[in-house]
VOPAGU-2260 file (C-alpha; in pm, 1 decimal, decimal comma):
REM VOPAGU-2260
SITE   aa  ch    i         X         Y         Z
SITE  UNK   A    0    2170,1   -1758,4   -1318,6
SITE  UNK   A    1    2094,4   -1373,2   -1279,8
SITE  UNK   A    2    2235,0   -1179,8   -1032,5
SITE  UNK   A    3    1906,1   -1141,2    -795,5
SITE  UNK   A    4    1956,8   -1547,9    -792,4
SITE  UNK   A    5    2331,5   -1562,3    -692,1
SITE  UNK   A    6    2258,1   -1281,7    -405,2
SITE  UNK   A    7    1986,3   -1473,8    -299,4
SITE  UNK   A    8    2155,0   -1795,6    -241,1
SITE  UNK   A    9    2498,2   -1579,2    -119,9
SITE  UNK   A   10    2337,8   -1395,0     174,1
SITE  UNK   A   11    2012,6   -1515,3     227,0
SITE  UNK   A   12    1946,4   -1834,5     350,6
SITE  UNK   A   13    2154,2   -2144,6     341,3
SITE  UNK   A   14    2559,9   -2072,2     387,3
SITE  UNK   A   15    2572,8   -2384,1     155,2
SITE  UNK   A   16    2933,3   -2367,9     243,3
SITE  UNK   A   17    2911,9   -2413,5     578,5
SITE  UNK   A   18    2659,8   -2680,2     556,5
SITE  UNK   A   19    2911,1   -2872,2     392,1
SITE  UNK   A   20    2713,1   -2897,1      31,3
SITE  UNK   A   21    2965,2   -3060,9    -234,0
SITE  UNK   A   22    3066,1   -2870,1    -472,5
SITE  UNK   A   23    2871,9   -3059,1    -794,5
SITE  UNK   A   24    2538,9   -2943,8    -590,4
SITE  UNK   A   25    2694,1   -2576,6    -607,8
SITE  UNK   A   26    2775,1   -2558,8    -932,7
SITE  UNK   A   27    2406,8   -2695,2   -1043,7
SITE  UNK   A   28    2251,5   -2380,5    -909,5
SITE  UNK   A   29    2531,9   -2139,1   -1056,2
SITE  UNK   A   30    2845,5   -2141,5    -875,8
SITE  UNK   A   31    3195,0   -2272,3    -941,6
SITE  UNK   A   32    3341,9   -2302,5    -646,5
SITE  UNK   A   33    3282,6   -2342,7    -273,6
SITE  UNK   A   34    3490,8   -2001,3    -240,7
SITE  UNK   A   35    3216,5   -1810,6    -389,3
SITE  UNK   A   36    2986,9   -1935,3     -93,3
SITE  UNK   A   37    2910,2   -1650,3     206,3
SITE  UNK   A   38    2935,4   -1905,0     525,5
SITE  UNK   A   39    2620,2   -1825,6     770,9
SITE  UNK   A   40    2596,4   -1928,2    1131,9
SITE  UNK   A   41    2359,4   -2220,3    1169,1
SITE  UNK   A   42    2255,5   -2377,5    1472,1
SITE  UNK   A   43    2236,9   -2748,3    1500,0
SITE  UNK   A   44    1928,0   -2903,1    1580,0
SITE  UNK   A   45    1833,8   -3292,7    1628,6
SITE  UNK   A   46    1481,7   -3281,2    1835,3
SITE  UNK   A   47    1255,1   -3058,1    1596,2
SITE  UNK   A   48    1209,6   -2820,0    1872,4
SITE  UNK   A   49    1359,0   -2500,3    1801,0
SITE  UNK   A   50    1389,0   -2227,2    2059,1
SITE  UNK   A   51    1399,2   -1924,7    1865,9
SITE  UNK   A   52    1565,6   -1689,9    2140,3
SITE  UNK   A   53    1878,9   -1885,7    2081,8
SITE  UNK   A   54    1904,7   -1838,4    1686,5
SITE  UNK   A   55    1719,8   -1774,2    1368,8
SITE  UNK   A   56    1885,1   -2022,1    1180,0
SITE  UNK   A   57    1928,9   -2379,5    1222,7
SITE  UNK   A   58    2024,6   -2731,6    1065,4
SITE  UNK   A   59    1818,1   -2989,5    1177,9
SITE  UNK   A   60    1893,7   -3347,0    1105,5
SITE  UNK   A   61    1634,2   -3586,9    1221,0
SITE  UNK   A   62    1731,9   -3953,6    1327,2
SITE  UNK   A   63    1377,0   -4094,0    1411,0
SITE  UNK   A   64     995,6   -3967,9    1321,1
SITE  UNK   A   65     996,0   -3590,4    1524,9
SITE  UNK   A   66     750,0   -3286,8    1558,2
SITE  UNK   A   67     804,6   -2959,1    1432,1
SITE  UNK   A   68     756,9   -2744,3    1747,3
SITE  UNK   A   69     876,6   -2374,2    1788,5
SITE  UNK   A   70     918,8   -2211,1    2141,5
SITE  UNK   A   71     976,7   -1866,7    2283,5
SITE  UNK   A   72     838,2   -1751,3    2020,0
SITE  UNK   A   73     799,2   -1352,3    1969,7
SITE  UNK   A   74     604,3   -1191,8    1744,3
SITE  UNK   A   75     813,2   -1080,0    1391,2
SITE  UNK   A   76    1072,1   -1338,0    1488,0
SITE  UNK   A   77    1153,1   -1503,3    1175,5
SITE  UNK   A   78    1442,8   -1720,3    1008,0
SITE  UNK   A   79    1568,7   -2044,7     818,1
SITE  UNK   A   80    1581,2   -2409,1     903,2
SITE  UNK   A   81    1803,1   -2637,6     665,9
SITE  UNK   A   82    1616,5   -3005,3     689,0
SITE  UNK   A   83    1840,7   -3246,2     614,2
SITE  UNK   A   84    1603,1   -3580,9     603,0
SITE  UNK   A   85    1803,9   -3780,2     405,9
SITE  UNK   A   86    1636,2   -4096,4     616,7
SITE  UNK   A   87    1282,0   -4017,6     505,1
SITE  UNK   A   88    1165,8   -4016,8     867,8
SITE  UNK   A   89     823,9   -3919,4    1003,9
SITE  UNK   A   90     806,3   -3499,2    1055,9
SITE  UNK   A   91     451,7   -3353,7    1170,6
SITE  UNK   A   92     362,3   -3002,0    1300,0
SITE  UNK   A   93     315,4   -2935,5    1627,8
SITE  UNK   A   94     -21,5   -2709,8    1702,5
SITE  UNK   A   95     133,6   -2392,3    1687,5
SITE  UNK   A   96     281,3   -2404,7    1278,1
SITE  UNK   A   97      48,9   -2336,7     989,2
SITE  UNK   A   98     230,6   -2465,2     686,6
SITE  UNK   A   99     151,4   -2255,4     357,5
SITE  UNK   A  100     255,5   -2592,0     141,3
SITE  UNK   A  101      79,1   -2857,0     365,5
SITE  UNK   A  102    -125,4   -2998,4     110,6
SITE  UNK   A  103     105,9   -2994,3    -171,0
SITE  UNK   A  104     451,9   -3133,7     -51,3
SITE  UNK   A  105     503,3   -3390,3     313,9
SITE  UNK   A  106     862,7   -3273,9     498,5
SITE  UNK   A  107     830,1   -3673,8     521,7
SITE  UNK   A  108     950,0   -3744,1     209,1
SITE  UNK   A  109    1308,8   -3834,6     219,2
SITE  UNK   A  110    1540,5   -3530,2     121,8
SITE  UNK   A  111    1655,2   -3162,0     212,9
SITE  UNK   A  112    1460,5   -2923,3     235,8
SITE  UNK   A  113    1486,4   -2562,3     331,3
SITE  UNK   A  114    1206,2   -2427,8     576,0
SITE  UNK   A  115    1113,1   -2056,4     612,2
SITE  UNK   A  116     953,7   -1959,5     892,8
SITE  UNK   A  117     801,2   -1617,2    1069,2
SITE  UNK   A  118     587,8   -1527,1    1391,7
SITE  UNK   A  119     285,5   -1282,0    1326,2
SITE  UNK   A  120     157,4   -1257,7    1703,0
SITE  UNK   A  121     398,7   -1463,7    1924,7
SITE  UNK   A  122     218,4   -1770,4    1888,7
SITE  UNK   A  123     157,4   -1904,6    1555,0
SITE  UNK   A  124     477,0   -1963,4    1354,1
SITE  UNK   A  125     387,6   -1991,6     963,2
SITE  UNK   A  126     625,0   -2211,5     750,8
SITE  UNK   A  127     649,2   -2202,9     323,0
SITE  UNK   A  128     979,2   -2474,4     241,0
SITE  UNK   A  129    1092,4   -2603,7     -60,1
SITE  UNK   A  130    1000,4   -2920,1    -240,2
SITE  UNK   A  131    1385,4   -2977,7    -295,4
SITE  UNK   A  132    1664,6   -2773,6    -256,6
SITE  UNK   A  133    1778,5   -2888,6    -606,4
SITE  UNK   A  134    1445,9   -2716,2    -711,8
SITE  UNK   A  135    1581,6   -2359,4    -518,8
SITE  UNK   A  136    1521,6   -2135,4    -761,5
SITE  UNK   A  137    1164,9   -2231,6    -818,8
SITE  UNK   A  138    1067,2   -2224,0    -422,2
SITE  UNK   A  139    1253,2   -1999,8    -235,7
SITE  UNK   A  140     983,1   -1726,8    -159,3
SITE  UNK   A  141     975,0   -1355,8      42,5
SITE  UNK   A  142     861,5   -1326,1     360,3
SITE  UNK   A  143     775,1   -1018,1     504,7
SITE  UNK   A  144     558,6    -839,8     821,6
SITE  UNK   A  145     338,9    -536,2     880,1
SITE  UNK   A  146      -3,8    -410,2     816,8
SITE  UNK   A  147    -271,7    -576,1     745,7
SITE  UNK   A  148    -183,3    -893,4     580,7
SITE  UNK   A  149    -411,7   -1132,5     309,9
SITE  UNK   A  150    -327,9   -1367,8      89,3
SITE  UNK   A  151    -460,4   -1383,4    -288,6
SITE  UNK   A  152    -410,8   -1707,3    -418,9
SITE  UNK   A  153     -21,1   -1773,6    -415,0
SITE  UNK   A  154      52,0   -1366,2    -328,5
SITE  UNK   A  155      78,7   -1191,4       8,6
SITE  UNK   A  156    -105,9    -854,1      56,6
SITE  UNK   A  157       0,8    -634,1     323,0
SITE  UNK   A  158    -232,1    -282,7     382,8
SITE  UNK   A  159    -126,0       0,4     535,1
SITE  UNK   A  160    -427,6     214,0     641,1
SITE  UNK   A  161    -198,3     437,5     864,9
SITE  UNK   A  162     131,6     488,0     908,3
SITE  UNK   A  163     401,1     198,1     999,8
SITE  UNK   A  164     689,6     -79,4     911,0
SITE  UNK   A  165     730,6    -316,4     641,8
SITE  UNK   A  166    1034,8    -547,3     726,6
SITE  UNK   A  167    1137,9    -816,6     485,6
SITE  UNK   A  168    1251,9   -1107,7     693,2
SITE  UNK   A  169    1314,9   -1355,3     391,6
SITE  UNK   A  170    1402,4   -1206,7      40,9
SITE  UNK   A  171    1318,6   -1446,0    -243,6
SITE  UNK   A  172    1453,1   -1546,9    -540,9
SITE  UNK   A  173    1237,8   -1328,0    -678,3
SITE  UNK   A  174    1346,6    -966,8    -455,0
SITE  UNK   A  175    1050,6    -739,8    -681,3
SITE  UNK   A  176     690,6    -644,0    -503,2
SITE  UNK   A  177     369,5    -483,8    -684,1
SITE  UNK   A  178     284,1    -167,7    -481,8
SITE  UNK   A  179      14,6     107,1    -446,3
SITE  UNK   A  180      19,3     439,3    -277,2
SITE  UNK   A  181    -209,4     707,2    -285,4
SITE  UNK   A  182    -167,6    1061,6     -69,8
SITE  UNK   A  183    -412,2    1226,6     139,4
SITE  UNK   A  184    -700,7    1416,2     -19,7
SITE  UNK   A  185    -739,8    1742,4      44,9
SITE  UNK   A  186   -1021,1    1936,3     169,1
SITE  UNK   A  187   -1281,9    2157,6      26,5
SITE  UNK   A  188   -1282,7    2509,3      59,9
SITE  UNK   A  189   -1550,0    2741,9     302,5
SITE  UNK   A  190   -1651,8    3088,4     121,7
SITE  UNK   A  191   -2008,7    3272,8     103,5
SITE  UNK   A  192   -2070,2    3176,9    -230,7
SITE  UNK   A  193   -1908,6    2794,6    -258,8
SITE  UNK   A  194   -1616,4    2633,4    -186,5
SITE  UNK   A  195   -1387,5    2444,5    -463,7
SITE  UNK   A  196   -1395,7    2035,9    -392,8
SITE  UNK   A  197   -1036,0    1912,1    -249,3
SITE  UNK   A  198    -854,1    1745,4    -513,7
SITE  UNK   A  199    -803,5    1377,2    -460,8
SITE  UNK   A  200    -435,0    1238,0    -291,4
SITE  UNK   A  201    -161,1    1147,8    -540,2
SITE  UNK   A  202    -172,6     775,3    -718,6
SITE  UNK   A  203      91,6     575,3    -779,2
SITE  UNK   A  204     111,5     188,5    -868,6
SITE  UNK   A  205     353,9     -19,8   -1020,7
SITE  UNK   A  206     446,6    -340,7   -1022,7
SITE  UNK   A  207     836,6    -464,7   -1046,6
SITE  UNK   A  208     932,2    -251,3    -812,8
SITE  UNK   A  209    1328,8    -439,2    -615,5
SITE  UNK   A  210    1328,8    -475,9    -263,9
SITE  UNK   A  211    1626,9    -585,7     -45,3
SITE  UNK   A  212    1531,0    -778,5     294,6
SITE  UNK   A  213    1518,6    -466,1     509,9
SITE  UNK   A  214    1277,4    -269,5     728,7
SITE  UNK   A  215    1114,6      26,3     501,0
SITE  UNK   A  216     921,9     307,0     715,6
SITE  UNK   A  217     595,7     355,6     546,2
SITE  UNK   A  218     401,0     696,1     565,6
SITE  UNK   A  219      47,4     716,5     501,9
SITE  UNK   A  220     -78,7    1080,3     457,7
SITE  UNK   A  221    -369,6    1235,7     635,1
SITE  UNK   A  222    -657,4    1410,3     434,8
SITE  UNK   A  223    -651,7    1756,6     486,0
SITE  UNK   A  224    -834,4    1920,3     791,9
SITE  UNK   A  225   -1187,8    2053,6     713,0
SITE  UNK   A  226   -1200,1    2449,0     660,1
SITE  UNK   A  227   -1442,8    2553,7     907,3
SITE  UNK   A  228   -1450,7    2951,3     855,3
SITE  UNK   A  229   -1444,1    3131,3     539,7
SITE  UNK   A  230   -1147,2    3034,5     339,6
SITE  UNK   A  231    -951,7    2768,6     120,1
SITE  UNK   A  232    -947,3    2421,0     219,5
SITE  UNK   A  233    -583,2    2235,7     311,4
SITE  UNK   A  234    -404,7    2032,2     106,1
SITE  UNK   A  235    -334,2    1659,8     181,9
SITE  UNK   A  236     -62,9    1492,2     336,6
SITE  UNK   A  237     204,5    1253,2     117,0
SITE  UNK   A  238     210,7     907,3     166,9
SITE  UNK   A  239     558,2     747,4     123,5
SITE  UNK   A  240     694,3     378,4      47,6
SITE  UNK   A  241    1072,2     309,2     -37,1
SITE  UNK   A  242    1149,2     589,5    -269,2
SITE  UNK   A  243     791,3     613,3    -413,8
SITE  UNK   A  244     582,7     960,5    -259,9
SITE  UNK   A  245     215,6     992,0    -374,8
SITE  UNK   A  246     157,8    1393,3    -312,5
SITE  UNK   A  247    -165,9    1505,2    -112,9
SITE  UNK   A  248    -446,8    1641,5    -292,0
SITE  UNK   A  249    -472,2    2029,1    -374,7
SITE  UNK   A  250    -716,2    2221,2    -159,7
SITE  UNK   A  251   -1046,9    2396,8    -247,7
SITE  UNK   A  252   -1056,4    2744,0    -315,9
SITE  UNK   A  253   -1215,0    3031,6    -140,5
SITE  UNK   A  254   -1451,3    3251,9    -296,2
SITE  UNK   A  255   -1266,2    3407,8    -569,9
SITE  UNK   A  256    -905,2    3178,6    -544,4
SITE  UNK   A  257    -807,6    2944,9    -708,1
SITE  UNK   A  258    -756,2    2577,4    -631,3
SITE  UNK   A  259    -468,5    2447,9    -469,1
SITE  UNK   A  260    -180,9    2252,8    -679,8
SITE  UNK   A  261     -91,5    1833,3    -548,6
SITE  UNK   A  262    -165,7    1478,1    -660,9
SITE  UNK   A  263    -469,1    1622,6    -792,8
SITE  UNK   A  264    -587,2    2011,0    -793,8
SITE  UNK   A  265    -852,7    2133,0    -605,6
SITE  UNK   A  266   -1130,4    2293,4    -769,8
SITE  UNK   A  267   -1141,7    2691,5    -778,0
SITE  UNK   A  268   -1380,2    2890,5    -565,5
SITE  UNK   A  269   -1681,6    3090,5    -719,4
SITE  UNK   A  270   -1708,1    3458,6    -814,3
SITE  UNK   A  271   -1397,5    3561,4    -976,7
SITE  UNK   A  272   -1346,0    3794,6   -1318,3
SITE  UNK   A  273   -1196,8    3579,7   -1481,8
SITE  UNK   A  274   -1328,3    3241,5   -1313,9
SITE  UNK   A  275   -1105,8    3101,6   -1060,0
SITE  UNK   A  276    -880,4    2820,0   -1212,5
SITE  UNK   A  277    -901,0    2471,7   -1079,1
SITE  UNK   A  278    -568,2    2390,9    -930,3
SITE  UNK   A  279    -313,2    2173,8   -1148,2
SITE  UNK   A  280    -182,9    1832,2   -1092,2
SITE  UNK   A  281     195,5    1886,0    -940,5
SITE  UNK   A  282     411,3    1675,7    -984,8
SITE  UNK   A  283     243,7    1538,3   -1292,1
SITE  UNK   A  284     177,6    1163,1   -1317,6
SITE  UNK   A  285     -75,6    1099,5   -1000,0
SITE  UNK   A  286    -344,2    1256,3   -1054,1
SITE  UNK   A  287    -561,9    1567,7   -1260,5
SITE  UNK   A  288    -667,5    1949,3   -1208,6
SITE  UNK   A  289    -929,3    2060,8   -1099,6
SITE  UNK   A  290   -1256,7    2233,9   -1218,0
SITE  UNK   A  291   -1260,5    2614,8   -1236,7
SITE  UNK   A  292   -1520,4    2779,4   -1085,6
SITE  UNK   A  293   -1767,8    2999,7   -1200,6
SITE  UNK   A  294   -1860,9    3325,1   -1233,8
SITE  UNK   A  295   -2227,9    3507,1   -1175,5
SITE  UNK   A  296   -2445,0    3438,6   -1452,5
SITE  UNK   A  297   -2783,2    3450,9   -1259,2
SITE  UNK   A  298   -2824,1    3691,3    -992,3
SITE  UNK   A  299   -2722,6    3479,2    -639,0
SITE  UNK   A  300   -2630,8    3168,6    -847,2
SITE  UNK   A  301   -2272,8    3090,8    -788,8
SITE  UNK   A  302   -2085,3    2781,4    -811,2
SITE  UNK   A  303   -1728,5    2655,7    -754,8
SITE  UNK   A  304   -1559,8    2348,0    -943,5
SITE  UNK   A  305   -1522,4    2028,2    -834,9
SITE  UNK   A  306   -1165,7    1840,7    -729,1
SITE  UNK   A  307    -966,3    1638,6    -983,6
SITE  UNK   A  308    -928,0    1267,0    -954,9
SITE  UNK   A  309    -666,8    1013,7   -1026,4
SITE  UNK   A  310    -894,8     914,6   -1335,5
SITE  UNK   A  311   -1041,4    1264,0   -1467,2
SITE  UNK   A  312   -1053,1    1643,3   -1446,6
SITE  UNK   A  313   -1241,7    1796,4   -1213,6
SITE  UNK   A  314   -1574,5    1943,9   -1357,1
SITE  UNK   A  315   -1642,2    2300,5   -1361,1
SITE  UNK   A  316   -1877,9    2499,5   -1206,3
SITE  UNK   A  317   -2162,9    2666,7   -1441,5
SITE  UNK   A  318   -2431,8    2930,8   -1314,8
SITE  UNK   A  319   -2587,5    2730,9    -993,6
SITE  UNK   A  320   -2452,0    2350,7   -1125,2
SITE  UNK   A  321   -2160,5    2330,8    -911,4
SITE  UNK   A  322   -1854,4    2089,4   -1108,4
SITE  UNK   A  323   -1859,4    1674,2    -982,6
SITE  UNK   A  324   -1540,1    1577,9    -881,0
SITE  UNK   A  325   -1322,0    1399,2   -1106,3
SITE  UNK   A  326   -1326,7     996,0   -1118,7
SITE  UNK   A  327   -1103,7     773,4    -956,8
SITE  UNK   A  328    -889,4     487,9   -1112,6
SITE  UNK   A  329    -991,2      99,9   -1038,2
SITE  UNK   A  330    -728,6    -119,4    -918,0
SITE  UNK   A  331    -697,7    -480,4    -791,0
SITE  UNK   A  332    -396,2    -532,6    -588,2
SITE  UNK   A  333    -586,5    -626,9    -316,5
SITE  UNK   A  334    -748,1    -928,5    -529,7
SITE  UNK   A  335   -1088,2    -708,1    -580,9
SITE  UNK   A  336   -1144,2    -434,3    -762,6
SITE  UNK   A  337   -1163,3    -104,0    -554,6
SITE  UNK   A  338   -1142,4     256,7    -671,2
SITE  UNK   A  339    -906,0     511,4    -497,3
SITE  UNK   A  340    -821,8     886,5    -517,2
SITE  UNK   A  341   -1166,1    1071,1    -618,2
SITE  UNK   A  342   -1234,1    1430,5    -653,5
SITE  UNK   A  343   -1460,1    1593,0    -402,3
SITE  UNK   A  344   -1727,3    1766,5    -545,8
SITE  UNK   A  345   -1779,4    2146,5    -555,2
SITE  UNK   A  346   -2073,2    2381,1    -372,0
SITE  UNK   A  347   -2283,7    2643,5    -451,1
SITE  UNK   A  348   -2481,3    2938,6    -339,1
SITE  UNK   A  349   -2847,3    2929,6    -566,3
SITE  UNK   A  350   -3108,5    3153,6    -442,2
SITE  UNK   A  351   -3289,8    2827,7    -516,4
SITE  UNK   A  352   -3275,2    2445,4    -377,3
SITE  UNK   A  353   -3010,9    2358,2    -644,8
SITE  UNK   A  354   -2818,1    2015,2    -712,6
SITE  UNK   A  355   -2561,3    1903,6    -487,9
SITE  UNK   A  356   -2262,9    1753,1    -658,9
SITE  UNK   A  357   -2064,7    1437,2    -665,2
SITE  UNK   A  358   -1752,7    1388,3    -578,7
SITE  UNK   A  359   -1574,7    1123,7    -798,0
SITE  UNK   A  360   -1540,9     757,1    -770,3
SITE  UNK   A  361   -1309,7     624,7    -524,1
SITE  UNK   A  362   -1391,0     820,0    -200,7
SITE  UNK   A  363   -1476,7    1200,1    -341,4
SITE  UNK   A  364   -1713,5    1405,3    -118,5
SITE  UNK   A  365   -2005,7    1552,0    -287,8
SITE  UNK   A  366   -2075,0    1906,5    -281,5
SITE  UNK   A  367   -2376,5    2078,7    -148,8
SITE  UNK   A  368   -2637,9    2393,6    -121,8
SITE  UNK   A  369   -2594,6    2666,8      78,2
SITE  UNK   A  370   -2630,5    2665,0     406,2
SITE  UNK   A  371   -2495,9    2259,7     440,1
SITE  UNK   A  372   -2169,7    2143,0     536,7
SITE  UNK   A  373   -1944,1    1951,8     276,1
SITE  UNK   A  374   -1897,8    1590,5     271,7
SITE  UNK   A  375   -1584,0    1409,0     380,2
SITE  UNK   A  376   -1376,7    1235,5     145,6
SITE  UNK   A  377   -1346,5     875,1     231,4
SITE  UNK   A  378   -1039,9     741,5     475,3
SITE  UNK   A  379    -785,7     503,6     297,9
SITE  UNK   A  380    -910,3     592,1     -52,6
SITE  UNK   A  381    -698,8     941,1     -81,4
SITE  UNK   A  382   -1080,9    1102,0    -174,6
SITE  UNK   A  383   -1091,4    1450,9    -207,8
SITE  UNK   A  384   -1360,5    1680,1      26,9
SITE  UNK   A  385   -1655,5    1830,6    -112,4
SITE  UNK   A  386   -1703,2    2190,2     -73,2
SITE  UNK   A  387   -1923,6    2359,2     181,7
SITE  UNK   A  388   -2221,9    2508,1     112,4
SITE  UNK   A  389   -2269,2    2901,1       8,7
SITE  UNK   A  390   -2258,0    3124,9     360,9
SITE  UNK   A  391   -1946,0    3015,0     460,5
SITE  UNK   A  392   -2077,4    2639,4     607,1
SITE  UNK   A  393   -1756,7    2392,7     704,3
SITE  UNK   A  394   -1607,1    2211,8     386,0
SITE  UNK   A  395   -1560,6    1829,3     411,7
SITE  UNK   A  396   -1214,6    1692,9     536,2
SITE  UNK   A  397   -1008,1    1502,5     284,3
SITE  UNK   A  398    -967,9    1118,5     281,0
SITE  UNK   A  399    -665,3     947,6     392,4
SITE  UNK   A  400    -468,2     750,8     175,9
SITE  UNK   A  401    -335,2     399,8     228,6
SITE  UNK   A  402     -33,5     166,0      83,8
SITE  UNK   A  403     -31,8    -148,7     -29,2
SITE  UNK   A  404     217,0    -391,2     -72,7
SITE  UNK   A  405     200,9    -754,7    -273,5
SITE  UNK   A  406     431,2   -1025,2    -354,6
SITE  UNK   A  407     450,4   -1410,6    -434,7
SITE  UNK   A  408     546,4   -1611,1    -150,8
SITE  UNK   A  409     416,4   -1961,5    -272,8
């Protein structure tokens, strides 16, 4: 047995010792001796009805058919009930407990069993439990709270589309989680002649990630404020889970500056000898640079580059075709397919009714004319703003980002 295994049974759930477990049932899941067991205080229970101010754990031992019933009941509350129903009696659920496993395994079934269970809203209790605690390895699951939480077949989703807590109540046998986190975008820059798109918020996914059962502040990083006089956008905010920090997307340039470093860079401003350079992608790893900008090749067409994505370069600017923001990257944590962290597009400032840009997949802005505002990057994809229009019009506001947390817990 590994050691995630051997912690899990030590100070998570049970306190086999204290239940009085013999010692040929310890060493079958790894141990040698009823030393090694970390006694936990368990409450005893013979009704079914568990008041939940009193404890979080209990033993229950049923001596005739009984109802699973919960009361004062607060929502977060969460904990562990060791079923011993050795006599095969009768157990049902009261009205308030949704069981995860209620169509695959019957508490009724003579045995022990050991019940997990956690209140979202201080009235419904969910319940996952174990088909046999011989089997404990296999069935002992996480269980956790905050955000937004889905299921996706046998995994648990939680969202974080601004900033809060994810608390482990339960760790599992299995104590890793899949995660996503992507910064702030940041927002396009204001300037006479074009404003660089904002360069999309910082992406970062990866799955195997260890947890312990804690709480873990998350941070979800605001898109950088719109520039709404003449000068360079703002970059984006971070957005923080555990010890992983997406970094916000780089700013848009000003006429004649550069784009601003961060998850990815924002795209440079128009007008510059030599062209303004598209900001780089700092720390590397989440994201790409973005587009320079470019300088006069018609008289009174000018054109700034567009934001990098998570997925590709910004593009640059070129006489009166401003650069598209750079592509996002697809991912499905969620159980769909959804693009995050595009580039906003950059603006320009034809003489003519020239092309607005795009800003990349996965929430960039697009760029514009002169004389229009920039778009906004979208909220809780990290997109980057596009860059407002020639004669110093207001750039579009970076996206926020989001997190997003999955595990098995069936």
């Amino acid at each position: 047995m590994d050691k995630s295994k051997r912690d899990f049974l030590k100070k998570g759930l049970l306190g086999l010792g204290a239940l009085g477990l013999s010692i040929p049932f310890v060493k079958a899941v790894g141990f040698h001796s009823a030393n090694e067991i970390l006694p936990s205080a368990f409450t005893s229970n013979t009704t079914g009805t568990f008041d939940i101010s009193l404890s979080p754990s209990f033993t229950w031992t049923p001596g005739a058919p009984q109802t699973l019933q919960f009361s004062n009941e607060t929502a977060g509350s969460s904990g562990t009930i060791y079923l011993d129903n050795s006599g095969g009696h009768a157990i049902t659920m009261g009205s308030e407990v949704v069981s995860e496993f209620s169509s695959e395994i019957t508490l009724s079934v003579a045995g022990k069993y050991l019940i997990n269970y956690i209140c979202h809203d201080g009235t419904t209790v969910s319940i996952s439990y174990t088909d046999s605690l011989i089997d404990v390895d296999t069935y002992a699951f996480t269980l956790a709270v905050g955000g937004t939480v889905n299921t996706d077949g046998d995994y648990r989703v939680h969202t974080f589309n601004s900033s809060g807590t994810f608390t482990v109540n339960t760790l599992g046998v299995d104590d890793t989680i899949e995660y996503l986190v992507v910064a702030g975008g940041g927002s396009g820059g204001n300037n006479l002649g074009g404003g660089g798109g904002g360069g999309a918020g910082g992406y970062k996914a990866a799955t195997g990630h260890t947890i312990t059962a804690t709480s873990y502040p998350v941070t979800v990083g605001a898109g950088g404020a719109a520039a709404t006089s003449n000068g360079n956008g703002n970059n984006g905010a971070d957005s923080i889970f555990d010890s992983v920090t997406a970094t916000g997307g780089g700013y848009g340039g000003d006429q004649a500056v550069n784009g601003g470093a961060g998850g990815s860079g924002g795209g440079g401003g128009s007008v510059k000898n030599p062209v303004a350079i598209g900001g780089t992608a700092t720390p590397s790893g989440q994201g790409n640079n973005g587009g320079n900008g470019s300088l006069v090749v018609t008289s009174g067409h000018q054109s700034a580059g567009g934001g990098g994505g998570a997925g590709a370069v910004g593009q640059a600017g070129f006489d009166d075709n401003p650069g598209n923001g750079g592509n996002g990257t697809a991912n499905s944590i969620t159980g769909s397919s959804v693009t995050y962290a595009g580039g906003g597009g950059g603006s320009q400032n034809s003489l003519s009714t020239g092309p607005d840009s795009m800003g990349g997949t996965g929430g960039g802005g697009n760029g514009v004319t002169r004389g229009n505002p920039g778009n906004d990057g979208t909220d809780n994809l990290g997109g980057g703003g596009g860059g407002g229009g020639g004669g110093a019009n207001p750039s579009g506001a970076g996206g926020t980002g989001v997190v997003i947390i999955r595990y098995k817990y069936k």
